[in-house]
C-alpha positions as CSV (number, residue, x, y, z in Angstrom):
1,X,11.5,-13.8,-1.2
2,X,10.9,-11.3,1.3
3,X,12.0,-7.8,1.5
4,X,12.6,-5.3,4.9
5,X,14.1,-1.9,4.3
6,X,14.9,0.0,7.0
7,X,17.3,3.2,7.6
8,X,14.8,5.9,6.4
9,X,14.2,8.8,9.2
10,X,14.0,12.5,9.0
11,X,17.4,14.4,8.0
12,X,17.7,18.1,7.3
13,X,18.5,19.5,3.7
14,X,22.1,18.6,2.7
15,X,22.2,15.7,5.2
16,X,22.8,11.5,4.6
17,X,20.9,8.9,5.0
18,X,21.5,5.2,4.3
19,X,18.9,3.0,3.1
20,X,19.1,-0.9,3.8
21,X,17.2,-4.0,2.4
22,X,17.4,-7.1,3.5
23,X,16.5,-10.2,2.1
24,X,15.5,-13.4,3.0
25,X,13.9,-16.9,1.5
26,X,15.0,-18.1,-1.9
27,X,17.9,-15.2,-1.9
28,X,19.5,-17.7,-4.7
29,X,16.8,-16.9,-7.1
30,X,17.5,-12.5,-6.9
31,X,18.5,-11.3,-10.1
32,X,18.4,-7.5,-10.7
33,X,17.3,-5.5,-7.3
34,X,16.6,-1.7,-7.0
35,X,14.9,1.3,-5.1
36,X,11.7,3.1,-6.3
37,X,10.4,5.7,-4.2
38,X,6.6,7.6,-3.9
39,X,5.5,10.9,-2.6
40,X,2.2,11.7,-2.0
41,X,0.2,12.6,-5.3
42,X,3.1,11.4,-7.5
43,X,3.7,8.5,-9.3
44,X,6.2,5.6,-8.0
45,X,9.5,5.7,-10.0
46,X,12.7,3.9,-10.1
47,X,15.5,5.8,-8.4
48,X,17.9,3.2,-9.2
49,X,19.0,-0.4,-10.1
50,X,21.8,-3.0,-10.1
51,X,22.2,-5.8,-11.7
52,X,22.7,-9.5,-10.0
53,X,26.5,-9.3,-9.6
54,X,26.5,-5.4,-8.8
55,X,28.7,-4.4,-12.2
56,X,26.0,-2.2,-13.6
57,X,24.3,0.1,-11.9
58,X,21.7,3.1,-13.6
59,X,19.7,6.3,-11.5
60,X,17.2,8.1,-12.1
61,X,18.6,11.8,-13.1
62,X,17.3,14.2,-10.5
63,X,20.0,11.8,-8.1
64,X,22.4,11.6,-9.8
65,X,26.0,12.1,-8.5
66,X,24.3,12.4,-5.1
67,X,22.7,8.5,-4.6
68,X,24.8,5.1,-4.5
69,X,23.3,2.1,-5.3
70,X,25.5,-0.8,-4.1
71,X,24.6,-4.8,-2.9
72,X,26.1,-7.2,-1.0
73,X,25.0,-10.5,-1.1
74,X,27.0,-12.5,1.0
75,X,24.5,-10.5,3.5
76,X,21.6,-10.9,1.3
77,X,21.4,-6.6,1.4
78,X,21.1,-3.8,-1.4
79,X,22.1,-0.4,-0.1
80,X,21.2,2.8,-1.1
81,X,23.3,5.8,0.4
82,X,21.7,8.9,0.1
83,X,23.6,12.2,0.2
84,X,23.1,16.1,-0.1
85,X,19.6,15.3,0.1
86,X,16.6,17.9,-1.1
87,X,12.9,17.9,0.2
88,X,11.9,16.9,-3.3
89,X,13.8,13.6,-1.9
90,X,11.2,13.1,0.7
91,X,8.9,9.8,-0.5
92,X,8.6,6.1,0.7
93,X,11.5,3.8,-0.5
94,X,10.6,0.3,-1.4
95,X,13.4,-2.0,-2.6
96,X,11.8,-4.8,-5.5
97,X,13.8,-7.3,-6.3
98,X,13.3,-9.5,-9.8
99,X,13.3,-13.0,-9.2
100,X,14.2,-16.2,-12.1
101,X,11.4,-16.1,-14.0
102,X,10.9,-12.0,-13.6
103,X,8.7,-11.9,-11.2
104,X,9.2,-8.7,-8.8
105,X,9.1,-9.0,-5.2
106,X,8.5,-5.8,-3.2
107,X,9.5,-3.9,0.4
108,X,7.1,-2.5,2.8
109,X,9.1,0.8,2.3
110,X,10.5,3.1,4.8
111,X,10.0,6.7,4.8
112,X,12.4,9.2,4.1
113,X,11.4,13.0,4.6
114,X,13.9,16.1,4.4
115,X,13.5,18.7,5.5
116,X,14.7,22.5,4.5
């Protein structure tokens, strides 16, 4: 499985972004899918995750009401839309992906930085 995210850029406090990943290879073998994020000096997290069929999704608190995790995978694509977004937002985004037998499969990441 391979992973390309793309859609990061440099937005202005309060501003949107739209996050992509695309997948390719053994797309039949994706179960659960979601988007960490790193900032310089701080540890990855998870900012959020759905599950194989997109019915559940869960987020991190500090985005909350503000971030959308959605997936579409007729395209073989998770989504994060980002909105009202805060300089603390600024990190890389990697998408990972869990695979049958729970192995994770990660993104390059794309950089998001905000600026206030």
């Amino acid at each position: 499985v391979q992973l390309v995210e793309s859609g990061g850029g440099l937005v202005q406090a309060g501003g949107s972004l739209r996050l992509s990943c695309a997948a390719s290879g053994s797309t039949n073998s994706i179960n659960a899918m979601g988007w960490y994020r790193q900032a310089p000096g701080k540890q990855r997290e998870l900012v959020a995750g759905i599950t194989s069929g997109g019915g559940s999704t869960n987020y991190v608190d500090s985005v909350k009401g503000r971030f959308t995790i959605s997936r579409d995978n007729a395209k073989n694509t998770m989504y994060l839309q980002m909105s009202s977004l805060k300089p603390e937002d600024s990190a890389v985004y990697h998408c990972m992906a869990v695979v049958n037998m729970g192995s994770r499969y990660w993104g390059q990441g794309t950089q998001v930085t905000v600026s206030s």
